[in-house]
N, C-alpha and C positions, 0 to 999 in steps of 0.2 A: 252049496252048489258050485260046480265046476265053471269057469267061465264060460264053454262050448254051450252048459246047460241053461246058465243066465240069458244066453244071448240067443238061443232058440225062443227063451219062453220069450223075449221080450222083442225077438223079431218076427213073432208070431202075433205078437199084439199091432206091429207095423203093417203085419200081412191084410190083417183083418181091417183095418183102416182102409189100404186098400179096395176092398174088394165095399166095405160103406160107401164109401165116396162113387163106385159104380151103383150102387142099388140108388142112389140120389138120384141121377139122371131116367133110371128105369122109373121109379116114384116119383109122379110131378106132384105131391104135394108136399115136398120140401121146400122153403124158400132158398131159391140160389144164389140171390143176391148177399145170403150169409157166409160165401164162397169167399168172396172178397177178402173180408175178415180174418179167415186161415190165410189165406195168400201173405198178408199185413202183416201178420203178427207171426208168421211163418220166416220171414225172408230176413224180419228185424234180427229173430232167433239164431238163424241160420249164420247169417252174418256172422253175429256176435262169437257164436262157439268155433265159428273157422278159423277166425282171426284172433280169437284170444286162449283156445284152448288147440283146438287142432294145427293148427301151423306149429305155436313153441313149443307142444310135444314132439312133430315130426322131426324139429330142428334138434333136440336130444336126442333123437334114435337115428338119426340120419343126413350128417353133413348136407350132404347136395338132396336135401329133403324140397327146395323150390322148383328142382326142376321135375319132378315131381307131381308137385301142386298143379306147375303149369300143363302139364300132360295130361292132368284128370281133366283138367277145365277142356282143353283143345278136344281132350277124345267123345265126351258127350255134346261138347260144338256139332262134332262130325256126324255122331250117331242124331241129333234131335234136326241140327239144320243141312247137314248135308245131303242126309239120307231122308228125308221125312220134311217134303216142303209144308210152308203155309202153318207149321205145328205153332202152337201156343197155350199159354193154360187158362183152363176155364170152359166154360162153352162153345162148340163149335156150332157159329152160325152162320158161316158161308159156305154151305152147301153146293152151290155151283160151282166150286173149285174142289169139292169131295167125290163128287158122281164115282169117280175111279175107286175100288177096294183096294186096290195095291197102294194109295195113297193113304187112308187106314193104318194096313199092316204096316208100311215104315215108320209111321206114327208111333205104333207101338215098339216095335225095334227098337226106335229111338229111346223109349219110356222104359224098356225092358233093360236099356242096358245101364241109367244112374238108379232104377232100383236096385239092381245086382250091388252098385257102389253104398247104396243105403243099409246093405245087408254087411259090406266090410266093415264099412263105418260104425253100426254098431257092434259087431262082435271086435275090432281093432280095439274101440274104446272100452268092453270088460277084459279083456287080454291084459289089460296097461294101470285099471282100477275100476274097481266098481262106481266111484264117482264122475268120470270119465264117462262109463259105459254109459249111464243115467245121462247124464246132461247131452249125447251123441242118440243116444235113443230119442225124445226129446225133440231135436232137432228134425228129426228124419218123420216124428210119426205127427211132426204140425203140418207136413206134405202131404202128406198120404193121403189123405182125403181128396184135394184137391186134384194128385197122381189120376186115383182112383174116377174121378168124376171126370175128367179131362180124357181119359183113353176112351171110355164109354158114351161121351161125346160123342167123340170122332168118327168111332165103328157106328153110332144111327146114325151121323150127317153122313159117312159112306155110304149108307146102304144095307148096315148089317142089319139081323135081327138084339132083339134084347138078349134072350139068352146067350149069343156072339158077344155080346158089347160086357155082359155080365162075365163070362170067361176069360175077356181079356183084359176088366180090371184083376180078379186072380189070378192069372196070367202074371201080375204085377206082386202081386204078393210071394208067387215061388220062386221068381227071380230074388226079390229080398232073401229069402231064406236061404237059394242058390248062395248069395252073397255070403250069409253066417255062414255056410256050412265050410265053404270054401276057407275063409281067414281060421275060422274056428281049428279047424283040422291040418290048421298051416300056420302056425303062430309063428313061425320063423322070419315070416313076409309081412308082419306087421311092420318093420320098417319104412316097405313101402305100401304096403295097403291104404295107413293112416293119410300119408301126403295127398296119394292118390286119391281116398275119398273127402279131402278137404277140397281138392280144386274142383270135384263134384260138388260139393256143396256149395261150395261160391258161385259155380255155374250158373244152379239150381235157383238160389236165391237173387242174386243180383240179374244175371241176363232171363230166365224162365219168370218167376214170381213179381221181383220190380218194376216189369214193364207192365203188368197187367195191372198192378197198385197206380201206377202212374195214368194209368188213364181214366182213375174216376174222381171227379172236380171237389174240390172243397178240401179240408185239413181231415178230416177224419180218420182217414186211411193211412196218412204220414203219421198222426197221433201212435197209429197202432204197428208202424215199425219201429218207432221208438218204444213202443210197449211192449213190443216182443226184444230188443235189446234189454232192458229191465227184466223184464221175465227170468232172459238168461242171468243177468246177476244175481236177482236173488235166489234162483235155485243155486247157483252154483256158489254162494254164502252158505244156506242152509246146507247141501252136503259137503261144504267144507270143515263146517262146526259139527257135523254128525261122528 
């Protein structure tokens, strides 16, 4: 398979994660408090492939690849908290600060645009290798759920209906594929795609996912940042010996 095709099928599996992660919040009989857990073990993950795979890649394709990095982090700053007060991930339960719809749609704006980056990010990573691509996929679809369950949130604490809230976790998924289709059909910009979707990912993990890990008491949750840092090692063992 062609790299553009790799990263279809498998930003198609991130898509679909997505649009799971809204059916959660439509379905009350999932337990949410399993949300955590992805967040955990998400952010450890995330961490790990930014700083140990995605940064020293960027830095061989691309001298002044940090500034970059830093421009991914600062432009989803902009889109999540500039544009899109109050945002956070997880459940929205302060409803008296939602009444407003427009407060919603910037919500998702915000969400709409490091999904677009989870879509360079994996198709950047089959462009460069298939090991790459895997361990960048990986990264991006222990979010998605969380993505997912988080914009669907927000649109019923708005005011929306379900079917709303359900399109605009999907909503989340075409942007990803927006993502592949764009790098895909533009290998050229992989220089900077990759940087760019690494200071997304740091964004993502450290200011989005950390702080929501940080607020529930006890070591269990810190266990499983470190678990998902280990995660990333041994996949990325196993497809090194592959």
């Amino acid at each position: 398979m062609s790299p553009l095709a790799t990263s279809l099928l498998f930003g198609s599996l991130a898509a679909a994660a997505n649009l799971f992660g809204g059916l959660i919040i439509i379905k009350t009989n999932w337990h949410r408090e399993y949300l955590k857990y992805f967040l955990a073990f998400g952010s450890g993950f995330m961490l790990a492939a930014a700083f140990l795979e995605m940064i020293p890649e960027s830095l061989e394709l691309l001298h002044s690849s940090p500034a970059f990095v830093l421009g991914g982090y600062l432009l989803v700053h902009l889109f999540e908290h500039g544009f899109a007060p109050h945002f956070h991930f997880g459940e929205e339960v302060h409803t008296e600060e939602l009444l407003d719809p427009h407060v919603g749609t910037s919500a998702l704006i915000g969400l709409l645009s490091h999904c677009f980056f989870d879509g360079v990010a994996i198709a950047s990573g089959f462009i460069l290798s298939y090991q790459l691509g895997i361990i960048l996929f990986l990264a991006v679809i222990l979010h998605k759920l969380p993505e997912g369950f988080t914009v669907a949130s927000i649109m019923m604490a708005s005011g929306r209906g379900k079917t709303f809230s359900l399109l605009s976790a999907a909503a989340l998924g075409v942007a990803t594929l927006a993502g592949v289709l764009m790098m895909g059909m533009s290998k050229g910009l992989v220089q900077y795609g990759l940087p760019l979707s690494a200071g997304v990912t740091i964004y993502v993990a450290a200011s989005d996912l950390m702080p929501e890990v940080n607020e529930e008491p006890g070591v269990k949750l810190s266990l499983c940042v470190f678990g998902g840092v280990l995660l990333f090692m041994g996949t990325r063992q196993v497809l090194q010996s592959l």
